[in-house]
VOGU-3710 file (C-alpha; in Angstrom, 3 decimals, decimal comma):
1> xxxxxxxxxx> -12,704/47,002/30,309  -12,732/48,697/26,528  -9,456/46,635/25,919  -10,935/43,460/26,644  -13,791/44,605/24,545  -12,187/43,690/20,749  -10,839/40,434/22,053  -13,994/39,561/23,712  -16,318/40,519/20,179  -13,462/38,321/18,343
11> xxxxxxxxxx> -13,356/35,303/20,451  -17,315/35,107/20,153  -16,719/35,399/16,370  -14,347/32,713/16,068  -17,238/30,479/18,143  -19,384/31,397/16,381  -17,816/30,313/13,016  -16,370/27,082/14,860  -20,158/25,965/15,626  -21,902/26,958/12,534
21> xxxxxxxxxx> -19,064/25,090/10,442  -19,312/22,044/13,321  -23,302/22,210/12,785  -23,074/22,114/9,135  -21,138/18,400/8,913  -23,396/17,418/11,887  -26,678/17,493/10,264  -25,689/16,265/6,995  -22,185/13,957/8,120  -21,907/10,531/6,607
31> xxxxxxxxxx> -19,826/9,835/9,634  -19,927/5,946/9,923  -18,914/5,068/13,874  -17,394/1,303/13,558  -16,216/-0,686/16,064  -12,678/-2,188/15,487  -12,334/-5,988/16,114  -10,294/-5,723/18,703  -12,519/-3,673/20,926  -16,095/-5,773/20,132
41> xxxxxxxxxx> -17,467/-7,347/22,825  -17,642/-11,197/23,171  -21,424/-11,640/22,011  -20,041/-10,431/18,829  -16,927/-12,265/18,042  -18,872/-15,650/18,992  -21,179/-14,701/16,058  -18,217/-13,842/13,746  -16,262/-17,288/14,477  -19,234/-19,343/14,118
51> xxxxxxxxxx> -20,207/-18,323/10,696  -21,429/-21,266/8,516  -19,850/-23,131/6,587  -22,551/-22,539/3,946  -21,480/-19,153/3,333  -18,030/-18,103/2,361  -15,665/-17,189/4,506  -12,922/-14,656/3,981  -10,725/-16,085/6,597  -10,205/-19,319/4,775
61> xxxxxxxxxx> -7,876/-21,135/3,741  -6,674/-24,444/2,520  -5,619/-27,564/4,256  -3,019/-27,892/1,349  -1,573/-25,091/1,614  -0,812/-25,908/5,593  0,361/-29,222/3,912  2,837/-27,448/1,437  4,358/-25,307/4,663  4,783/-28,893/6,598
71> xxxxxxxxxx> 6,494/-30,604/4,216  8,788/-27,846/3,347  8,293/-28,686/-0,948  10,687/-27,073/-2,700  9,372/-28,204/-5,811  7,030/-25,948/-7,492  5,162/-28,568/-9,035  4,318/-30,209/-6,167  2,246/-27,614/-4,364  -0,944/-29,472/-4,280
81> xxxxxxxxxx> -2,645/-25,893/-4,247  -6,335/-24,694/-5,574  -7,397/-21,171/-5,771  -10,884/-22,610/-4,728  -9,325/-22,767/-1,406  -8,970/-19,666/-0,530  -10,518/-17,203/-2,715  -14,700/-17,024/-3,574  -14,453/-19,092/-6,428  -18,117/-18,334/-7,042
91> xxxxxxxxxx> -18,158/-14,640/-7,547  -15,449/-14,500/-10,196  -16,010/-13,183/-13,392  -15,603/-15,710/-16,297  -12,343/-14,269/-17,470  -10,831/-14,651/-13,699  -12,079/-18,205/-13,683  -10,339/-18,905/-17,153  -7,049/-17,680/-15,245  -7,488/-19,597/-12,147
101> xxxxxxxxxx> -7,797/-22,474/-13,758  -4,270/-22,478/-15,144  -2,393/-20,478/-13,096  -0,155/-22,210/-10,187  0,597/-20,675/-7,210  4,551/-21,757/-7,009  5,022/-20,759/-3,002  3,312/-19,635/-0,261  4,967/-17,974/2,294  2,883/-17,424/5,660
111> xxxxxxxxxx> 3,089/-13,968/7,966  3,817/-14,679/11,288  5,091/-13,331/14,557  6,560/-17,067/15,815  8,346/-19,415/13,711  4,925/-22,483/13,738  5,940/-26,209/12,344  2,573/-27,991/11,139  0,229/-29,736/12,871  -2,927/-30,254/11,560
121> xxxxxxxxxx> -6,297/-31,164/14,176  -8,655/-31,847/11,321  -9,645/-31,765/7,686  -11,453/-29,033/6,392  -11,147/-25,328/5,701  -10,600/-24,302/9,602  -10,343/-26,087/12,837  -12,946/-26,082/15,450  -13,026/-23,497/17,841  -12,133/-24,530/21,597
131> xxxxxxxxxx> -13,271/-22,110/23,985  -11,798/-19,038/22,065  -13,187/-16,668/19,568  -10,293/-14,851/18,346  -9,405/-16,433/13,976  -5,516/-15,957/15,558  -6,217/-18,363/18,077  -8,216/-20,495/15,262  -5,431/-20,336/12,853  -2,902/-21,484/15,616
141> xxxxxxxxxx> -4,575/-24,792/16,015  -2,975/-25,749/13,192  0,082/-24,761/14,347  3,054/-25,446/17,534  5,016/-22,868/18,214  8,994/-23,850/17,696  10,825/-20,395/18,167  10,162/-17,073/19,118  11,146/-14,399/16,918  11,613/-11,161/19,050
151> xxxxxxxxxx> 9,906/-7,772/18,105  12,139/-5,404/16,660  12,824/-2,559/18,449  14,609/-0,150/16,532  13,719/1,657/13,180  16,687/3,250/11,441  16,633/5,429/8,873  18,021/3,739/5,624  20,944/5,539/3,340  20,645/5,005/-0,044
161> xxxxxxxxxx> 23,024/5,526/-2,846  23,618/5,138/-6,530  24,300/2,319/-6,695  20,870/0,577/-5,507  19,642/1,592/-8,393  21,684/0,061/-11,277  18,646/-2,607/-12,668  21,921/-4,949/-13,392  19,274/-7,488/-15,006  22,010/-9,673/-16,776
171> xxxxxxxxxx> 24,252/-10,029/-13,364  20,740/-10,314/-11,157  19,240/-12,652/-12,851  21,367/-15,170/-12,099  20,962/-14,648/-8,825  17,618/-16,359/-8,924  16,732/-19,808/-8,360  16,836/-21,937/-11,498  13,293/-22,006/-11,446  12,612/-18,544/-11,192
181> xxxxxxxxxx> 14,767/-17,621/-14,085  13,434/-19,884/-15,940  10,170/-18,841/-15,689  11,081/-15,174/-15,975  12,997/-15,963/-19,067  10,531/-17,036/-20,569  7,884/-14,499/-19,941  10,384/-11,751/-21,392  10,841/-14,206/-24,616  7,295/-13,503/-25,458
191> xxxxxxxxxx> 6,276/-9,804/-27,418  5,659/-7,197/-25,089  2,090/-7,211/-24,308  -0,216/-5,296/-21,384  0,810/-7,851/-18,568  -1,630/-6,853/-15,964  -5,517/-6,595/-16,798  -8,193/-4,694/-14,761  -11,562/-4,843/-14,465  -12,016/-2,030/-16,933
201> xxxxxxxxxx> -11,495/-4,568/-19,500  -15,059/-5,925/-18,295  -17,033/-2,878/-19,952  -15,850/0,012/-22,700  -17,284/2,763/-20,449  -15,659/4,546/-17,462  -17,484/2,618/-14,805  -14,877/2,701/-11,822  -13,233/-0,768/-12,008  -9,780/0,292/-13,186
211> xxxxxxxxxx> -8,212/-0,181/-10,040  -9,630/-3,962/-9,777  -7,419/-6,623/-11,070  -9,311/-8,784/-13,299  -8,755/-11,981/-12,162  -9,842/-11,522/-8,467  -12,548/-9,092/-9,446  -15,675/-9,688/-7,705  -18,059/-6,293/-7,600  -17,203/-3,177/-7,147
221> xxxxxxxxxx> -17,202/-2,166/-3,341  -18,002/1,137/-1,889  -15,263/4,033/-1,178  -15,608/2,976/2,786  -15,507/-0,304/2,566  -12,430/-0,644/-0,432  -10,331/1,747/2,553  -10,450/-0,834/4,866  -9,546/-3,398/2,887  -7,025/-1,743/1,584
231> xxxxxxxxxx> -5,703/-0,923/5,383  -5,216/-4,601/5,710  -3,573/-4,382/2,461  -0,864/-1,851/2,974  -0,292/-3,369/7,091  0,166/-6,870/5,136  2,895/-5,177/2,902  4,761/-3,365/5,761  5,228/-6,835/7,816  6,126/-8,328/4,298
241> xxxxxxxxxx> 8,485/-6,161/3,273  10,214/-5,794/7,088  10,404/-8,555/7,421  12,200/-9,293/3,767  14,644/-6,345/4,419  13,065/-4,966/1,111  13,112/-1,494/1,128  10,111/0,146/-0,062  8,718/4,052/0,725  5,129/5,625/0,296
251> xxxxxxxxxx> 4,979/7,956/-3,034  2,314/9,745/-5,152  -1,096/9,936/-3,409  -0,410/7,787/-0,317  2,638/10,037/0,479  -0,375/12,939/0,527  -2,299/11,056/2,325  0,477/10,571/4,623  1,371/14,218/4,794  -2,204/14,846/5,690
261> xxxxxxxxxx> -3,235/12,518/8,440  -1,180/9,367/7,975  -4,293/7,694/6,348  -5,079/6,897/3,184  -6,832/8,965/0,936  -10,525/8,633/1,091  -10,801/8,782/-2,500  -8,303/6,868/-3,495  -8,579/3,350/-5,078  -5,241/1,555/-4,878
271> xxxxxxxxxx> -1,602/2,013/-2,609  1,327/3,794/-4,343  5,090/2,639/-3,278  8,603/2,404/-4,921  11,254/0,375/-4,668  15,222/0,453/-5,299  16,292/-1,713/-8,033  18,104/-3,594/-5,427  15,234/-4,323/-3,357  12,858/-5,122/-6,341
281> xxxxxxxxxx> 15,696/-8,502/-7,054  14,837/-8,879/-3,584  11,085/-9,390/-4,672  11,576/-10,880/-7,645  12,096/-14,375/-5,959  8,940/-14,063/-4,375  7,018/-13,708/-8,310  3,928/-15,605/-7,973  4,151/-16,172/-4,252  0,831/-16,591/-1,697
291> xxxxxxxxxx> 1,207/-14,234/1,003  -1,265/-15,624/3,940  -0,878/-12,967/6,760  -3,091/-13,089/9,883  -1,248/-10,835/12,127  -4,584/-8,872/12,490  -6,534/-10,848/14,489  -9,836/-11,438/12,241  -8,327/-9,747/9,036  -6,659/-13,166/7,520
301> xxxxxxxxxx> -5,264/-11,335/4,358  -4,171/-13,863/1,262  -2,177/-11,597/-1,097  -0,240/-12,474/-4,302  2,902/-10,989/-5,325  3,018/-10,681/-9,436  6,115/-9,269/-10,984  5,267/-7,950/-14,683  7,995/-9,723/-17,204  8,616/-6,323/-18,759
311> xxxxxxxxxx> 9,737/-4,824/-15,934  13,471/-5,025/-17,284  12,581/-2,592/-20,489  12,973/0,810/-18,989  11,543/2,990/-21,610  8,399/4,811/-21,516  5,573/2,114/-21,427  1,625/3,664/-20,828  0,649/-0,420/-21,167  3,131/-2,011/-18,265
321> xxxxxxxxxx> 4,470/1,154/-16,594  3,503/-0,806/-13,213  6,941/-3,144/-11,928  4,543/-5,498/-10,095  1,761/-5,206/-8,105  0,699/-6,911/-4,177  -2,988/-8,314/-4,804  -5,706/-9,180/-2,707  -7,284/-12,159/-3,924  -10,253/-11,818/-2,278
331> xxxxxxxxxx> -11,668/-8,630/-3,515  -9,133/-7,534/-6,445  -7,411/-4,326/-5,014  -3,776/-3,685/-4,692  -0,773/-1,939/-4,044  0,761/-0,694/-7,533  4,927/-1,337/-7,359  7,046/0,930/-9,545  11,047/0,877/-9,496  13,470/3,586/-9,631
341> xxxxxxxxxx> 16,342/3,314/-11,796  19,160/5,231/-13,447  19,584/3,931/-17,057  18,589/6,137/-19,119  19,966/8,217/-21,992  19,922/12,204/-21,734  18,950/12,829/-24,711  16,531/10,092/-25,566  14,577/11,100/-22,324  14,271/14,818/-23,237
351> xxxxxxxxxx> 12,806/14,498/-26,837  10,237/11,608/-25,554  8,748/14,148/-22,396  5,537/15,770/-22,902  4,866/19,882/-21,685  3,927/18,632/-18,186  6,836/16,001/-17,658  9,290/18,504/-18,771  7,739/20,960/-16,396  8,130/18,302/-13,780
361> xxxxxxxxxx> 11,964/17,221/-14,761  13,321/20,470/-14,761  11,950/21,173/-11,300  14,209/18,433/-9,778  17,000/20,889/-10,253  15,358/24,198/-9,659  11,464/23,808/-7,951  10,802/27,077/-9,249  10,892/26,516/-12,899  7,555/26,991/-13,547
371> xxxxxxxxxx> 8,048/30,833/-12,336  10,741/31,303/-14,402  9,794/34,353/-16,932  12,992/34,162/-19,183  15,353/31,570/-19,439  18,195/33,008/-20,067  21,196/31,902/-21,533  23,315/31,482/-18,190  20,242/30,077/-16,271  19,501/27,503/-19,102
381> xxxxxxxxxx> 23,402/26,711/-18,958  23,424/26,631/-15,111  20,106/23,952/-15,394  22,054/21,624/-17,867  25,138/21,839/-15,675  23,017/20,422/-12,873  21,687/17,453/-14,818  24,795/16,670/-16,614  26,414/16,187/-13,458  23,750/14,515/-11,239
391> xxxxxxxxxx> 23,258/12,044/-14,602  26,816/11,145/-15,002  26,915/10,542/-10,892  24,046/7,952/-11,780  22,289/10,247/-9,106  18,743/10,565/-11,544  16,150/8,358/-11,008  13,047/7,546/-12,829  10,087/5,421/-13,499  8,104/3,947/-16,400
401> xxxxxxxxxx> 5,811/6,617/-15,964  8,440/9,680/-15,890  8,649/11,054/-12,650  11,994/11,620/-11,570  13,704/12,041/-8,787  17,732/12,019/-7,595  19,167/10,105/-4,578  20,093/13,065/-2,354  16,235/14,284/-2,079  14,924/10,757/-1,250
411> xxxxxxxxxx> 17,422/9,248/1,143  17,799/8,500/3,937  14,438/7,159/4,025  12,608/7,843/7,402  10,441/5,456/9,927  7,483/6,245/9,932  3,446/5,320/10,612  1,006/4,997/8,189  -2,602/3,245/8,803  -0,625/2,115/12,134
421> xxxxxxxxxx> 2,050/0,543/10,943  5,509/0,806/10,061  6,434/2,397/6,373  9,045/4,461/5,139  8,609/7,912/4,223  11,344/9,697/1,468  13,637/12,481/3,363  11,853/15,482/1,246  8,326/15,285/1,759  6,932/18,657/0,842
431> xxxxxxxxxx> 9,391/18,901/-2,270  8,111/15,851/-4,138  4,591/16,462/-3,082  4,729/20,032/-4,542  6,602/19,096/-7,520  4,104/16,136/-8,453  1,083/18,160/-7,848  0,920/22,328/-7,352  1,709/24,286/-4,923  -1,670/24,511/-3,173
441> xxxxxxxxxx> -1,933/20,802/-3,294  -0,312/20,663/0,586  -2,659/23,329/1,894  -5,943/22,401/0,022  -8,889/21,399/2,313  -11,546/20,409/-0,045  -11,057/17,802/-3,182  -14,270/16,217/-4,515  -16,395/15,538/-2,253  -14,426/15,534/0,849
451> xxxxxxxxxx> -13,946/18,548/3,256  -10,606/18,495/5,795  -11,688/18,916/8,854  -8,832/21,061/10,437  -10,525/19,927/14,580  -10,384/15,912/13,556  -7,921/16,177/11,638  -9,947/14,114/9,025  -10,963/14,223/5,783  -15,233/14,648/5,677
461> xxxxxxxxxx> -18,012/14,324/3,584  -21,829/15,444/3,751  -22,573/12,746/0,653  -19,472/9,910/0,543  -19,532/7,811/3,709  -16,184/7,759/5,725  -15,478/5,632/8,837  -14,301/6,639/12,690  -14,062/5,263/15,283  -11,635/5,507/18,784
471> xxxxxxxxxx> -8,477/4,022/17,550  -8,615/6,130/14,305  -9,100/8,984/16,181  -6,112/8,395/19,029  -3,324/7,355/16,070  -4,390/10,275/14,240  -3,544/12,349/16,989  -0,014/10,282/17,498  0,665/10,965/13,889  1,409/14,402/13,912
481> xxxxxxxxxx> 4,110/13,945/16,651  5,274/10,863/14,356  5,287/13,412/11,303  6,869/16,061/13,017  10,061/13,940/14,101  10,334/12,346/10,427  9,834/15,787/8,492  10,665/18,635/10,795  13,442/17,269/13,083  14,818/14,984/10,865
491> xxxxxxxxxx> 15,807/12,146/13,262  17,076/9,061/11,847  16,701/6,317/14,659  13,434/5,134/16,808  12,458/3,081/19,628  9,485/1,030/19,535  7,507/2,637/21,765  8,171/6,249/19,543  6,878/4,623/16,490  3,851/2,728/18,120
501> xxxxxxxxxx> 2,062/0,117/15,782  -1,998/0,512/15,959  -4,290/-2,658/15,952  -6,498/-2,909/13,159  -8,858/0,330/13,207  -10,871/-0,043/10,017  -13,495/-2,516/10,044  -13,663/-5,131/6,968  -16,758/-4,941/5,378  -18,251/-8,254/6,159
511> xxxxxxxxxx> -17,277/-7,559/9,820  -19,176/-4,420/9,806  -22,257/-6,281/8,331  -22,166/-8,821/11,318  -22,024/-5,784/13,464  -25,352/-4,511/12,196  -26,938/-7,456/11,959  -26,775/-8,407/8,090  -26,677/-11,714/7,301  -23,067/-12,971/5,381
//
């Protein structure tokens, strides 16, 4: 009996500590409980589907656009196209209106699980409704379906080398369509000037709209509600991309959101991805491209794909550092898009890199160079031996903004989940996560005003409302066998049903206002 005694006093401790820190979120938790679309009940998705006409609705869009996908234009002056037909032309600021007004959309390209030919039942922003309350089922009114394209079933890992990231602009730019070059030609022909605009531009003071662009800017949205949009964002931009063969990863703060819970960061205000050279040619020839996805049941996305002119000078750049960005034109926010390449001059790069960045680029080749007391003669000489030769094998990579990074530590790029569905991951998690941030960064569990919540596996807050809700909770709980397989086992190659796609689970925010009753 004494030698159960100690475990016995412990093990009410440790309760005792698990409820008091339990009873502390629940009394003050801003724990919103939503209901994903797929899992409301009838009553509620008749209300959704039969929202007036006099009020805007985020699922629309235009008859000419459907027309533009019938007839198959080619021309991109033929595209018979207004922004007023899909975005909420109303709300825009003055300066977006300005740039509506004169800027064509030269394709659309729709997001689709069938190959559909056009068939249109009616005029007007969306066909009736016949006996079926799901905007999928709306949307494929307009639509018969020709030719199944299967699901894919297998998720390799993808080797990367060198070689995907020589920018080659003078051999790849003839690679685009006459039209494209012609319009990228003469973007570049102009002076460099800040290509993309945010909604900071709208005020001199810090007032939380630099991660808006300005042209689709219509009010700033609360930290809940700008994560779920930007879950349809980032799902949009993994069927995109798939579905392209354009090979993109997660980096910066939604690779620690990743390593955390496969969520986004509650805090954060935009997505953060890179692409090879290679693949970014591959987006190029979608510059100025509609994206209309409705793969997500109610959340019909409309997304344009911009492609800064000035991508092509690789030198340090604090006004177009961003390659291109993926926008949602209803509400402003978007996934930032920077390339990795290897051109770049030793020397040049050394003398132009601050305390920190130097800190940071001599880590690629030892990660604890920060430690280092002395630096020696031999250990100095040992440290330009390493960068000499990964330079010279074109093996260094970096971005406008000066993070670097070699080959080796990001390929092969893993299969992964994040916000339920399919993204790549780089090989070296925890190494590019440390060396970007500090060394706590991976085992922190409080940042502003969020607490980690090591039971849900969540990040909290007693003052910033956060969402949850069943599906959250169960892919949460699949992540960390997804995570363990990508980062600890290191397995290149998974079946479907290892890397299982969620359904929607964060609720957009004019769904959520049906739900409790607002009007839209």
């Amino acid at each position: 009996m004494r030698n159960l005694t100690p475990s016995i006093i412990i093990s009410i401790i440790l309760a005792w500590i698990f409820l008091k820190s339990r009873s502390k979120f629940e009394e003050t938790d801003k724990e919103l409980t939503t209901i994903p679309y797929s899992r409301s009940d009838i009553n509620l998705l008749k209300i959704i589907d039969s929202l007036s006409e006099d009020n805007y609705d985020p699922r629309r869009f235009g008859v000419s656009a459907l027309e533009y996908l019938k007839n198959e234009a080619q021309d991109a002056d033929a595209i018979p196209f207004d922004w007023r037909d899909v975005v909420d032309w109303q709300n825009k600021t003055q300066l977006g209106l300005l740039w509506l007004e004169n800027y064509p959309v030269k394709e659309i390209c729709l997001m689709k699980r069938n190959k559909f030919i056009f068939e249109p039942t009616k005029s007007g922003n969306l066909p009736l409704i016949n006996n079926t309350f799901s905007i999928k089922d709306t949307i494929h009114g307009f639509f018969l379906s020709v030719e199944s394209i299967s699901e894919i079933h297998t998720y390799k890992s993808i080797e990367l080398s060198s070689h995907d990231f020589k920018l080659n602009f003078t051999q790849n730019i003839e690679s685009l369509s006459e039209n494209q070059k012609q319009i990228l030609l003469c973007q570049i022909k102009a002076e460099e000037y800040r290509y993309f605009k945010e909604g900071s531009l709208l005020s001199n003071t810090s007032n939380g709209l630099a991660h808006y662009d300005l042209r689709f800017y219509n009010y700033r949205i609360k930290p809940v509600d700008r994560i779920a949009i930007l879950h349809r964002i980032v799902r949009a931009w993994s069927r995109f991309t798939i579905s392209q063969n354009i090979e993109t990863w997660l980096m910066h703060g939604s690779l620690m959101g990743y390593y955390f819970n496969g969520l986004i960061l509650p805090w954060d205000d935009d997505i953060d991805v890179q692409l090879s050279s290679k693949s970014f040619w591959k987006l190029i020839k979608y510059n100025n491209t509609l994206v209309i996805d409705y793969e997500d049941e109610v959340n019909l996305g409309k997304y344009l794909i911009d492609i800064n002119p000035f991508f092509y000078k690789r030198a340090r750049s604090a006004e177009n550092k961003i390659d291109a960005r993926f926008i949602d034109v209803e509400s402003g926010l978007y996934i930032d898009i920077t390339i990795l390449t290897s051109e770049m001059n030793q020397m040049m790069l050394l003398q132009s890199l601050d305390e920190k960045e130097t800190i940071e680029f001599f880590k690629v080749f030892d990660p604890y160079y920060d430690l280092v007391l002395t630096e020696t003669l031999p250990y100095q000489t040992s440290i330009d031996f390493k960068i000499n030769q990964t330079i010279n094998a074109s093996s260094l990579l970096s971005c406008k903004d000066f993070h670097f990074y070699t080959v080796e530590e990001l390929s092969p790029l893993i299969p992964t989940i994040f916000e339920g569905e399919v993204l790549y991951a780089p090989n070296n998690i925890e190494k590019l996560l440390l060396r970007e941030y500090n060394r706590k960064s991976l085992y922190l569990t409080k940042f502003r005003d969020f607490e980690f919540n090591k039971i849900k596996h969540l990040w909290r807050s007693n003052i910033v409302e956060y969402e949850f809700n069943t599906i959250l909770r169960d892919f949460i709980s699949f992540h960390y066998h997804s995570i363990k397989q990508s980062t600890n086992m290191k397995r290149h190659s998974f079946n479907i049903s290892e890397l299982i796609k969620f359904p929607a689970f964060r609720v957009e925010p004019w769904i959520r206002q049906v739900q409790v009753g607002f009007d839209i």
